[in-house]
C-alpha positions as protocol buffer text, in pm:
chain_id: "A"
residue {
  index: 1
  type: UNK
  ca { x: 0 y: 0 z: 0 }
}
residue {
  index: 2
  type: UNK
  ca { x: 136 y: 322 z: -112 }
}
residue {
  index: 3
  type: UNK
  ca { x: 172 y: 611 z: 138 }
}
residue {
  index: 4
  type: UNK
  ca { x: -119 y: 821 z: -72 }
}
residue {
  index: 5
  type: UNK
  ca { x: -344 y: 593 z: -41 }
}
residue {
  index: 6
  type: UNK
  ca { x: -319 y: 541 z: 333 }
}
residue {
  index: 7
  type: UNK
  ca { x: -340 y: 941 z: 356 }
}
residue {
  index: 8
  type: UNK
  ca { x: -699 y: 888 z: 182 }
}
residue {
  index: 9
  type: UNK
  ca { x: -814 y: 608 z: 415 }
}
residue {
  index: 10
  type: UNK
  ca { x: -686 y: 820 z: 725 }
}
residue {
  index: 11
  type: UNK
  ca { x: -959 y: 1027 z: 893 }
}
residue {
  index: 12
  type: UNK
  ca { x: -853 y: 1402 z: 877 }
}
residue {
  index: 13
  type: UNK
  ca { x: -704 y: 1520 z: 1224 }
}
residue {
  index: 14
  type: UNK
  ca { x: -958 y: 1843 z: 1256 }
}
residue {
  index: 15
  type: UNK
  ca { x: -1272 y: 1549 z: 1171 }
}
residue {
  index: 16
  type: UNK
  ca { x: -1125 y: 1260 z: 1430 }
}
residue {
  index: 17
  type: UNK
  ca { x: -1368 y: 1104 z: 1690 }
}
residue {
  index: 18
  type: UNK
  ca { x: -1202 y: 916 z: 1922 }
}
residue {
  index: 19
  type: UNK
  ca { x: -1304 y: 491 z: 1862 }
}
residue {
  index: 20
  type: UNK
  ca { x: -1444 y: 318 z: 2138 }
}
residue {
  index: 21
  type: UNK
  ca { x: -1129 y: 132 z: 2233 }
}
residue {
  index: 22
  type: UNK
  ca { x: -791 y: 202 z: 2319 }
}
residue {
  index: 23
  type: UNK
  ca { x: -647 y: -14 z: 2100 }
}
residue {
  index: 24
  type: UNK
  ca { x: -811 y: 188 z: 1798 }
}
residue {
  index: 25
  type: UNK
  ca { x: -682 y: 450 z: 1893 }
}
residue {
  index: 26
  type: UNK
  ca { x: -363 y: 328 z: 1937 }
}
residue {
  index: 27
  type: UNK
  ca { x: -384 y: 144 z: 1568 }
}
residue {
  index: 28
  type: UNK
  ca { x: -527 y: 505 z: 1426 }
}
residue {
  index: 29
  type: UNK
  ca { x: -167 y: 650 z: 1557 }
}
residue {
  index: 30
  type: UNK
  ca { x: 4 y: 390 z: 1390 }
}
residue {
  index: 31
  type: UNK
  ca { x: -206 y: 414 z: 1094 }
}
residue {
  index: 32
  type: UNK
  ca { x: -99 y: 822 z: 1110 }
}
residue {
  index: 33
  type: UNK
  ca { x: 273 y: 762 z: 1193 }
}
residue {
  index: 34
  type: UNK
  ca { x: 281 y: 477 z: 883 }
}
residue {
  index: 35
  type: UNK
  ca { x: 120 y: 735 z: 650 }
}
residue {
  index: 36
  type: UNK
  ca { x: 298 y: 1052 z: 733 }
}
residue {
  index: 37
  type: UNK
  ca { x: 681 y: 798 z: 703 }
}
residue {
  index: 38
  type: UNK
  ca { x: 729 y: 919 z: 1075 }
}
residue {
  index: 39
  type: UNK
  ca { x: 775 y: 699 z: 1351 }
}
residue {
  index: 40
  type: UNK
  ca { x: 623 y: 981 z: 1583 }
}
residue {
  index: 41
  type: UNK
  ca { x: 232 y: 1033 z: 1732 }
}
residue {
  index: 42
  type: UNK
  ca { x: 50 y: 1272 z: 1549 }
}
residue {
  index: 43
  type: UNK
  ca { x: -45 y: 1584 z: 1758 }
}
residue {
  index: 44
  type: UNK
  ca { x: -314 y: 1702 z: 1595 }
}
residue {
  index: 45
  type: UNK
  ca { x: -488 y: 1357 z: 1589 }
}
residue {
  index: 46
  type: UNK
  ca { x: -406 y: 1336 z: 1931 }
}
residue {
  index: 47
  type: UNK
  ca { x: -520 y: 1678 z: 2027 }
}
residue {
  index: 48
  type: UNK
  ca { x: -808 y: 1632 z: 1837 }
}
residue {
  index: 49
  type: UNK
  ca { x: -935 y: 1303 z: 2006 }
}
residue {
  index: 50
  type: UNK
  ca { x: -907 y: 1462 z: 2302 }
}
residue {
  index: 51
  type: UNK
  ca { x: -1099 y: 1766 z: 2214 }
}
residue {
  index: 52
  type: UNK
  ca { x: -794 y: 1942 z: 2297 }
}
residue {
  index: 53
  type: UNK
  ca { x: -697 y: 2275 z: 2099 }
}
residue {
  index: 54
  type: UNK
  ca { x: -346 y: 2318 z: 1984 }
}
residue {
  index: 55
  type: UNK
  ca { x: -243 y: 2599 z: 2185 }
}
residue {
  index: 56
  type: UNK
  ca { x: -328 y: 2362 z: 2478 }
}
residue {
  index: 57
  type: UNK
  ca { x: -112 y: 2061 z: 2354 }
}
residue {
  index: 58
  type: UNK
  ca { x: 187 y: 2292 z: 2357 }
}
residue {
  index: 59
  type: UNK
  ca { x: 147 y: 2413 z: 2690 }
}
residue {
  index: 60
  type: UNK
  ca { x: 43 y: 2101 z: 2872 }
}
residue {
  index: 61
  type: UNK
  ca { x: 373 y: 1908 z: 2645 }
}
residue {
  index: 62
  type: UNK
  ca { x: 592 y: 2273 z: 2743 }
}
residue {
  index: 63
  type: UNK
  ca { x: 653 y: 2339 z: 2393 }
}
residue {
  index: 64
  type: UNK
  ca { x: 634 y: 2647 z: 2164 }
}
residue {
  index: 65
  type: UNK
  ca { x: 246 y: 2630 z: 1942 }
}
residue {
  index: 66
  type: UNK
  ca { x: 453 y: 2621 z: 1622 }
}
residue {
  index: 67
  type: UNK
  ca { x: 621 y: 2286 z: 1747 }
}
residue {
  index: 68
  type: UNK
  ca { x: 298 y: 2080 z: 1700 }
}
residue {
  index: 69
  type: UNK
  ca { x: 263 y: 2141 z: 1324 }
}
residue {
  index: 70
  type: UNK
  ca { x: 656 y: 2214 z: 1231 }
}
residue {
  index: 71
  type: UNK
  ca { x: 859 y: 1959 z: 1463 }
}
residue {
  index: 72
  type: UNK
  ca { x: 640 y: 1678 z: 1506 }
}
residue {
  index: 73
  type: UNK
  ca { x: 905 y: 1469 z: 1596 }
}
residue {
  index: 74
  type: UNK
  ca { x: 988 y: 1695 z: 1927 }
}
residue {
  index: 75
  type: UNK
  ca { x: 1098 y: 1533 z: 2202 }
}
residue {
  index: 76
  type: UNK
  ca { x: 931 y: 1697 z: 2473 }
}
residue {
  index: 77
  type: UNK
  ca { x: 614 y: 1712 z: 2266 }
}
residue {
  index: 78
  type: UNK
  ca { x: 651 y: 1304 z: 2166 }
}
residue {
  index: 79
  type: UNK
  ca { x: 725 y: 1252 z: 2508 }
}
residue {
  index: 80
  type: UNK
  ca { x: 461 y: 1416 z: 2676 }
}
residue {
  index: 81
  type: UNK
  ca { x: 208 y: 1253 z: 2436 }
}
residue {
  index: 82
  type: UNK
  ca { x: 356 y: 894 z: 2494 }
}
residue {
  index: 83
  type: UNK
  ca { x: 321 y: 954 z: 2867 }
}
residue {
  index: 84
  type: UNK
  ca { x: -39 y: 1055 z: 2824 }
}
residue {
  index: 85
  type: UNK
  ca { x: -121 y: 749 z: 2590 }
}
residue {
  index: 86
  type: UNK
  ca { x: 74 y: 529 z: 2861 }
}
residue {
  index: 87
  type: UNK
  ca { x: -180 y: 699 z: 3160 }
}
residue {
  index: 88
  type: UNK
  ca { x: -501 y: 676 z: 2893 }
}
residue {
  index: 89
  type: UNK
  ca { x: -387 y: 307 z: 2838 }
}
residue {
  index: 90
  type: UNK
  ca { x: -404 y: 196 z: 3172 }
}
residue {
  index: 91
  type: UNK
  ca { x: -714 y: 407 z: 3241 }
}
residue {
  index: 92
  type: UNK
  ca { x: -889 y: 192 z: 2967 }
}
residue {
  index: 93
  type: UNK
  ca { x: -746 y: -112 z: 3054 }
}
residue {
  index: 94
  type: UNK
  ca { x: -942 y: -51 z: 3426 }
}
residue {
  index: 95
  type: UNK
  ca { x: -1283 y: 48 z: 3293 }
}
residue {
  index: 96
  type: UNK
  ca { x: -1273 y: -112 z: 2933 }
}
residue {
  index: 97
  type: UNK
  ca { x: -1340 y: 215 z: 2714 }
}
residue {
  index: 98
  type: UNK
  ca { x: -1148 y: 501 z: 2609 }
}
residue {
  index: 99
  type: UNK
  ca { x: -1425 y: 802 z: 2642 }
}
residue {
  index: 100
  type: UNK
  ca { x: -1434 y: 745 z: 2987 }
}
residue {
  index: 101
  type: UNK
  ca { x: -1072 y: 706 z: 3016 }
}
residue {
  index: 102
  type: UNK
  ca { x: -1026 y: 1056 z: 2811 }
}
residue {
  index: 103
  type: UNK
  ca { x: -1283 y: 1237 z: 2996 }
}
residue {
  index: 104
  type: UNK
  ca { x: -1121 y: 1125 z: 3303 }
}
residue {
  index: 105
  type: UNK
  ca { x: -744 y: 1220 z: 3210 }
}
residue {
  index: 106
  type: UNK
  ca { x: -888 y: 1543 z: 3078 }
}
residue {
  index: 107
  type: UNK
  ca { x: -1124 y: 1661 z: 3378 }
}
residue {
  index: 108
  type: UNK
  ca { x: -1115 y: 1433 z: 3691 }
}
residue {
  index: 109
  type: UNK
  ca { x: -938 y: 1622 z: 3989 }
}
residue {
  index: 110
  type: UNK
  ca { x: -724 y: 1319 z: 4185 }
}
residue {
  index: 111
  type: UNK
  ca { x: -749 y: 1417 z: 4568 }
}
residue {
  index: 112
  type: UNK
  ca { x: -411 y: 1230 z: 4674 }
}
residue {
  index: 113
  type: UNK
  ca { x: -250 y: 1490 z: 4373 }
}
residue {
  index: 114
  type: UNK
  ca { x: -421 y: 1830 z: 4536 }
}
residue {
  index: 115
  type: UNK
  ca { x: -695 y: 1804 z: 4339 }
}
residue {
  index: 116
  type: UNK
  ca { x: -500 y: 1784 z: 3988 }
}
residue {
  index: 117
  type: UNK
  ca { x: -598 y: 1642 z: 3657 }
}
residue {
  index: 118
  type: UNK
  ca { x: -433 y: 1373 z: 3537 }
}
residue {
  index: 119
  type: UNK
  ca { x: -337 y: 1552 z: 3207 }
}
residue {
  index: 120
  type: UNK
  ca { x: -178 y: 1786 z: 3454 }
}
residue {
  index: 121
  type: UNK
  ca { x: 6 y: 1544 z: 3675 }
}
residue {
  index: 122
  type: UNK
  ca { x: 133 y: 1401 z: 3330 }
}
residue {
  index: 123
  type: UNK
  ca { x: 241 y: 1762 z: 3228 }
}
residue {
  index: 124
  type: UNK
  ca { x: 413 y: 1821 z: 3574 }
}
residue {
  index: 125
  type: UNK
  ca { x: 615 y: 1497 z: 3443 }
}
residue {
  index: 126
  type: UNK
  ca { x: 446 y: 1281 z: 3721 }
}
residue {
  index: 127
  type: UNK
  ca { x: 325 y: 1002 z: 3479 }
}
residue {
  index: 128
  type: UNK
  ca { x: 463 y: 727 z: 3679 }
}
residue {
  index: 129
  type: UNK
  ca { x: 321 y: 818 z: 4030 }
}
residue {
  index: 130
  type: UNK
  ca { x: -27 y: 854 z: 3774 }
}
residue {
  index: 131
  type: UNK
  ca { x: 24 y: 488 z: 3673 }
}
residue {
  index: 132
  type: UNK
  ca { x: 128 y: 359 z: 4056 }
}
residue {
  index: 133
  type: UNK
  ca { x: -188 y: 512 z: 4169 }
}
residue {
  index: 134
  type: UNK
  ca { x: -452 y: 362 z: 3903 }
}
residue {
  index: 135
  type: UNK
  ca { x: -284 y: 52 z: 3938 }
}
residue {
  index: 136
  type: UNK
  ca { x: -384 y: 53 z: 4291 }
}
residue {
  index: 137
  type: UNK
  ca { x: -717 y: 135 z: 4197 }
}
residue {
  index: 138
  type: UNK
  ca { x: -729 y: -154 z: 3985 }
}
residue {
  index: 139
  type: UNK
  ca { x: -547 y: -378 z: 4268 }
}
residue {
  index: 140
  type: UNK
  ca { x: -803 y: -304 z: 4495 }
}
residue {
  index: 141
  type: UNK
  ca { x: -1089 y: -354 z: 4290 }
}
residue {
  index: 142
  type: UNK
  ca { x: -997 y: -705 z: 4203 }
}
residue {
  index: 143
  type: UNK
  ca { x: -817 y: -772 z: 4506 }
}
């Protein structure tokens, strides 16, 4: 399959819905990354499954706006969104669908993190306390 015509089957970033399941979404990142010849995470489909505007992405990810649609490949920005797939993983894994898991890691204050976000414990670089704590969660649910 030629690179054009997975561009044509991709959904346009500024159009994407975010599937039901994680791994969609994940396979609609690879799908993005395969067409665009760039082993990175698109930004705008991310941002845009989220509901997220761009200006947003930058700040939460600490980069300049221009980064998201210029320097893809960024490592702050591909880091902060491979931290915040990691968190939306694990979220999904725990209640088996990826709106609630986004709404969640977009809006949900976390008492034991003063009330934060997840999305904002992930942009204060505190992914992995994130993923200690919802694997608790999920511990002590089935344990």
């Amino acid at each position: 399959m030629t690179a054009e015509i997975l561009k044509e089957s991709l959904p346009d970033p500024a159009e994407y819905h975010a599937p039901a399941s994680y791994a969609r979404f994940v396979a609609d990142l690879k799908a993005s990354a395969r067409a665009e010849g760039e082993p990175v995470i698109s930004p705008r489909l991310f941002a845009s499954a989220l509901r997220m505007d761009i200006q947003t992405l930058a700040s939460r990810a600490h980069v300049h706006r221009s980064t998201i649609t210029r320097g893809q490949g960024a490592e702050k920005l591909q880091s902060f969104l491979r931290d915040a797939i990691r968190v939306l993983g694990v979220a999904a894994d725990i209640n088996g669908n990826l709106p609630d898991a986004l709404f969640w890691f977009r809006n949900e204050p976390i008492p034991p993190f003063d009330y934060q976000t997840p999305e904002q414990l992930v942009s204060a670089g505190r992914t992995d306390d994130l993923v200690r704590y919802v694997q608790s969660l999920k511990a002590g649910v089935a344990g």
